[in-house]
C-alpha positions in Angstrom: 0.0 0.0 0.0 3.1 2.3 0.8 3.6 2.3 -3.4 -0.3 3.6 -4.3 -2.5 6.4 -3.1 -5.8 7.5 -3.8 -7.7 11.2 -4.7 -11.1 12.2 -4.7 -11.8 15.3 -6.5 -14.2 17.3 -4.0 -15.0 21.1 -3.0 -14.3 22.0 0.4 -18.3 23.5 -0.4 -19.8 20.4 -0.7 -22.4 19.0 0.5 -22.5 16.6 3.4 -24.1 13.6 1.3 -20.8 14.6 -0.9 -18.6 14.7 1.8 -20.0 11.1 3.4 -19.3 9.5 0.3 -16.0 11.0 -0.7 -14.5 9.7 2.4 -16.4 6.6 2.1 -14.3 6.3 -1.6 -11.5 7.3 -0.1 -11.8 5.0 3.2 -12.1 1.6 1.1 -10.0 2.0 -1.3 -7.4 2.3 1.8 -8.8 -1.1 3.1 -8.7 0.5 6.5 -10.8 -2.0 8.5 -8.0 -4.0 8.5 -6.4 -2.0 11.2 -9.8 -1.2 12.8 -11.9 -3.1 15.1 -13.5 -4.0 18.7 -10.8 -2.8 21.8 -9.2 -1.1 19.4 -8.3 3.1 20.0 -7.9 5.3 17.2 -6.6 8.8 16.9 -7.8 11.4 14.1 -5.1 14.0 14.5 -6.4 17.6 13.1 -5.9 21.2 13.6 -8.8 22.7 14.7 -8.3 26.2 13.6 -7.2 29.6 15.0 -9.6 31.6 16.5 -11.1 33.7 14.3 -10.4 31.9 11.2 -12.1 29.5 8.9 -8.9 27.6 7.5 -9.4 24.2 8.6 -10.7 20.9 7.5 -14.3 21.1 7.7 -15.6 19.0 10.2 -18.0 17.6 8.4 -15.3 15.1 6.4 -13.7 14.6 10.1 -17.5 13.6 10.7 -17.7 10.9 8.2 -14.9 9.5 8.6 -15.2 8.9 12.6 -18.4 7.3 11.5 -16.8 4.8 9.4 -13.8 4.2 12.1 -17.0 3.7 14.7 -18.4 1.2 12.6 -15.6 -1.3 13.1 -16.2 -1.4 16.9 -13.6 1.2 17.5 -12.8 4.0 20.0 -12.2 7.0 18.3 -10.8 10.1 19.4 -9.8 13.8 17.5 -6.8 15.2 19.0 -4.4 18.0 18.8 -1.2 19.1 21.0 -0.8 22.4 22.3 1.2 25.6 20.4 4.1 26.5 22.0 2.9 30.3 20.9 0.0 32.5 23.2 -3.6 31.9 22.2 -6.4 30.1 22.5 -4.6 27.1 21.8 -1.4 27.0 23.6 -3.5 25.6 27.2 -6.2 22.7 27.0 -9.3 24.5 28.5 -9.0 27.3 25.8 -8.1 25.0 23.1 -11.2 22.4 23.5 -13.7 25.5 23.4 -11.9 26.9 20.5 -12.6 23.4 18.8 -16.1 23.4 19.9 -16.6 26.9 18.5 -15.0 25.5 15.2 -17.6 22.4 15.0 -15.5 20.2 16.7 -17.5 18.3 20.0 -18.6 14.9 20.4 -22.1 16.2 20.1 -21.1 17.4 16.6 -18.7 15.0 15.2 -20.0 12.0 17.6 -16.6 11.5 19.3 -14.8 13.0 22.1 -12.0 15.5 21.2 -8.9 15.5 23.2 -5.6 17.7 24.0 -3.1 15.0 23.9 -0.3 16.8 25.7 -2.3 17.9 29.0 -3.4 20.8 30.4 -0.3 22.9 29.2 1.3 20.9 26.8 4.1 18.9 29.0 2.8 15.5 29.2 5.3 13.6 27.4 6.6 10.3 26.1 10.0 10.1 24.4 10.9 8.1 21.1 14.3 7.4 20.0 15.5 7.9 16.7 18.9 8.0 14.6 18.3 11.5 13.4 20.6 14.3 12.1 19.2 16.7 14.9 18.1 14.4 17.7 18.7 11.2 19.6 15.0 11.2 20.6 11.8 13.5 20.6 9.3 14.7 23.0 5.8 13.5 21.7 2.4 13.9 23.1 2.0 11.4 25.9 -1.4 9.8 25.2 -0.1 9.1 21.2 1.1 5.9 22.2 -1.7 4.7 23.8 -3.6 4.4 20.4 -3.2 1.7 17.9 -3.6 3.5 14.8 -3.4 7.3 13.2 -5.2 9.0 10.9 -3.3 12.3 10.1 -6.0 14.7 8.8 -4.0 17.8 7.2 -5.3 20.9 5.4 -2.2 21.7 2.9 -1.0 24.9 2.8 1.7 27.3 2.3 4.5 27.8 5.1 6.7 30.8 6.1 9.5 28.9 7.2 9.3 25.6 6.0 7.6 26.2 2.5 5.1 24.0 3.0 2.5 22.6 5.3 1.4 19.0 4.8 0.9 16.0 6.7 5.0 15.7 7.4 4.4 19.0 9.5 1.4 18.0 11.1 2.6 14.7 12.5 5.8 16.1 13.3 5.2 19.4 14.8 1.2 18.9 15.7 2.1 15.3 18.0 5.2 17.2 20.0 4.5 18.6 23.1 5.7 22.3 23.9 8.9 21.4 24.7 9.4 19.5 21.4 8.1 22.7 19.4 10.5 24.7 21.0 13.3 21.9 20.8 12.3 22.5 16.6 12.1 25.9 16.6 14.5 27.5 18.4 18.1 28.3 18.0 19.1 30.7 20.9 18.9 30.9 24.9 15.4 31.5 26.2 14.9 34.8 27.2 12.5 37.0 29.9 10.6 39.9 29.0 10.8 42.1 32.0 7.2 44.1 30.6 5.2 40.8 31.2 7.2 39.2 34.0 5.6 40.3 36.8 8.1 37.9 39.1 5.7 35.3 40.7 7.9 32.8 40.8 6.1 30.0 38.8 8.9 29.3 36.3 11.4 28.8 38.8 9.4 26.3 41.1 9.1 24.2 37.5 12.4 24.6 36.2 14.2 21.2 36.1 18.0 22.7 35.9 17.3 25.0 38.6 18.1 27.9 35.7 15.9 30.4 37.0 16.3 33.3 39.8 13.8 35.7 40.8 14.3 39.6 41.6 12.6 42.4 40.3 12.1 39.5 37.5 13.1 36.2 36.5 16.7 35.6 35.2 17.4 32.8 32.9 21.0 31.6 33.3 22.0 30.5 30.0 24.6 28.5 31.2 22.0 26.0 33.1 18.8 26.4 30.9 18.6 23.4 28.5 15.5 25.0 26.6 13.7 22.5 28.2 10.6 25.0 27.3 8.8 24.0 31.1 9.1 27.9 32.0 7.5 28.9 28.4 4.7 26.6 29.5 3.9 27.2 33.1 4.2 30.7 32.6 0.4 32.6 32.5 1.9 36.0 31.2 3.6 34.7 28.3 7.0 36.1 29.4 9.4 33.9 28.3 11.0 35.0 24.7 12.3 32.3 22.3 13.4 32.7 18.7 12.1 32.0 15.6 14.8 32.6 13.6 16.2 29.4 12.6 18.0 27.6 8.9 14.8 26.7 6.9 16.6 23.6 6.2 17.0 22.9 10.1 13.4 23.2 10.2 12.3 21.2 8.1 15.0 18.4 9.0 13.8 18.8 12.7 9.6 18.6 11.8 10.9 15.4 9.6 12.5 14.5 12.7 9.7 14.3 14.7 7.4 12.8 12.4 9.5 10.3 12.1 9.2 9.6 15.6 5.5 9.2 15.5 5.8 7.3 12.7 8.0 4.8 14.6 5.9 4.7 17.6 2.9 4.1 15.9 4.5 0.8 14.3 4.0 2.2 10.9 0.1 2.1 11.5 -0.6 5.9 10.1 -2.8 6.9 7.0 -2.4 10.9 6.0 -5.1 12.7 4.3 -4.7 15.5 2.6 -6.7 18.3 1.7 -5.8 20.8 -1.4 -9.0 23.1 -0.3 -8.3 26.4 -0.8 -4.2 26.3 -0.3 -3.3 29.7 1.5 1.0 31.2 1.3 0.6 30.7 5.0 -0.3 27.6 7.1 -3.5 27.6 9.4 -1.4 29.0 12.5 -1.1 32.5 11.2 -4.0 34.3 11.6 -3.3 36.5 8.2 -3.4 33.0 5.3 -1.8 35.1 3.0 -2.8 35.5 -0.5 -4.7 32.0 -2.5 -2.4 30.2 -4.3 -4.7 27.6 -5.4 -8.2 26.9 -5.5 -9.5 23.6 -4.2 -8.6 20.6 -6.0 -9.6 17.6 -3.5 -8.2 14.6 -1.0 -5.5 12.8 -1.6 -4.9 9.8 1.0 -2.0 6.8 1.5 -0.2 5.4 4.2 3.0 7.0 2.9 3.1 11.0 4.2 6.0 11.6 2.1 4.3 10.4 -1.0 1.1 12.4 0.2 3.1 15.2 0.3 5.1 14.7 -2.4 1.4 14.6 -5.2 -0.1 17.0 -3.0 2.4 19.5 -4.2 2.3 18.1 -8.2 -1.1 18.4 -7.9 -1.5 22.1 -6.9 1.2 23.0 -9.4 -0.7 21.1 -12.0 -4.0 22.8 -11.1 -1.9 26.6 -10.6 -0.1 26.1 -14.1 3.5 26.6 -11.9 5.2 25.9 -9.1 3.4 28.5 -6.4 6.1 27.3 -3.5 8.9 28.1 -5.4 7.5 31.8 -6.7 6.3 32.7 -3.5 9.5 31.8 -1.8 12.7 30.9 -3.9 15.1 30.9 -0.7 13.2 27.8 0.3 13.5 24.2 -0.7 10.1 22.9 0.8 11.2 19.3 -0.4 13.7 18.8 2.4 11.3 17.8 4.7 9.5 15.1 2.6 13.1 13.6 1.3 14.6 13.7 5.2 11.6 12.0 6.4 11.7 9.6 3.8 15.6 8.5 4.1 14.8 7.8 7.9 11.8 5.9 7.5 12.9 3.8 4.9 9.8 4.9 2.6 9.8 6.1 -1.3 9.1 9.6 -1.9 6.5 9.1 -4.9 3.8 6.9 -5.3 1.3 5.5 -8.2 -1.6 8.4 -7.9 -5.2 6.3 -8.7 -8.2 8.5 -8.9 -11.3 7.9 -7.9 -15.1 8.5 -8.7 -18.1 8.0 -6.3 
């Protein structure tokens, strides 16, 4: 199955009957049963969209398909892990109203939804790996507890790592705070003294005992091992990090970390796609950015690399050019999918079949 995937030509507009059977298409041609059945858990990870936005899968897809996962006897959840930025999505009490606000509830899709990192985004669970970056990541904790993944990905754009497909969601939407920071971040954690009103939280949590309070914290740099527990704890958003990191890095780092997942998961991982509407920018940034394609449907497989990999032929079929490249030359987006594919073992193109329903 690694060697074929499947698309649907759908609009994100669609109608729910539409939707219902475009998964349906979609789910048997995948034979995903197999995997599926009674004491089983399984995990639809998803982003559930920033407040105030409307770039996200629509949950009425996400509702189909939990029906057909049901079906089999299974226990299915939708999940996300905390940002490691302020909002309404960085703590879990904030982030499951945010879903519910998007159409996201059991009492809408029929399933429970769940933060998989905790309250504040440090329950963890550690895989190793023989990466470039890392010896081992820092996933969500509760990932392992479930016996098969379905990685449900609105592709996009992406400032920093060109683009933003189901590589990026496994690998930077399954690590907890700490493992966003660990990806993101290239310099010494820093305090900003206009928010830090001194209470003393991140140095109770601090595991290297890094942290001194006067007038306001001090970080010392020479303990701090960006462990990202102060970023976390903190309810005034104090702590500065940087963004400003290789775009290669990056994408070697998300790559990383999905490939983590990946591992822990025992391979048991099916990515759908979604070429709705592609935005410049990914569904974290409030501002999407100017349309660089108009929607062109669901491509699904168990390979993320390969998913990936037609997503972006597709879009530059349907555009008439390569809109990565254009928008941002300085970036080679394919790092990602070609890192993630030498660890993993996995091709990075695959037989494309389409289908009708």
């Amino acid at each position: 199955m690694l060697n074929r995937l499947f698309f649907v030509n759908i609009r994100n507009d669609c109608s729910e009957e539409e939707a219902e059977k475009a998964i349906s298409s979609l789910y048997d041609a995948l034979d995903l049963s197999q995997y599926l059945g009674a004491h089983k858990f399984a995990l639809i990870k998803i982003h559930f969209g920033e407040d105030g936005t409307d770039r996200f899968v629509r949950p009425k897809f996400v509702k189909s398909l939990a029906s057909l996962i049901l079906q089999t006897g299974a226990k299915v959840v939708i999940g996300d892990t905390n940002t490691l930025y302020p909002g309404r999505r960085s703590n879990a009490a904030d982030h499951l109203s945010l879903a519910a606000q998007h159409g996201f509830s059991v009492h809408s899709i029929g399933c429970p939804v769940m933060i998989l990192d905790g309250l504040i985004g440090r329950t963890a669970t550690t895989v190793e790996i023989d990466g470039k970056h890392f010896r081992e990541v820092e996933l969500a904790y509760d990932l392992q507890f479930f016996d098969f993944l379905f990685v449900v990905t609105h592709f996009t754009g992406h400032i920093a790592a060109g683009i933003g497909g189901s590589i990026k969601n496994m690998g930077m939407g399954l690590a907890t705070r700490s493992g966003k920071l660990a990806q993101h971040n290239a310099q010494p954690l820093k305090v900003d003294e206009e928010k830090c009103v001194a209470c003393g939280v991140c140095a109770k949590w601090c595991p290297q005992n890094a942290i001194k309070v006067a007038k306001t914290a001090i970080i010392d740099d020479k303990k701090c091992v960006s462990c990202g527990w102060c970023i976390a704890v903190c309810k005034h958003h104090a702590i500065k990090f940087s963004w400003e990191i290789s775009h290669t890095v990056l994408q070697e780092r998300i790559a990383e970390y999905a490939a983590g997942a990946y591992k822990l998961l025992n391979k048991k991982v099916v990515c759908f796609n979604f070429l709705h509407k592609l935005h410049a920018n990914c569904d974290c940034v409030k501002d999407g950015g100017e349309v660089l394609c108009e929607d062109i449907g669901i491509v699904a497989g168990y390979n993320p690399a390969a998913v990936d990999t037609v997503s972006m032929n597709l879009v530059k079929e349907k555009a008439g050019e390569d809109v990565f490249v254009k928008l941002r030359p300085q970036i080679d987006h394919t790092v990602q999918i070609r890192h993630f594919a030498e660890i993993c073992n996995v091709p990075v193109e695959s037989e494309l079949v389409s289908l009708t329903f």
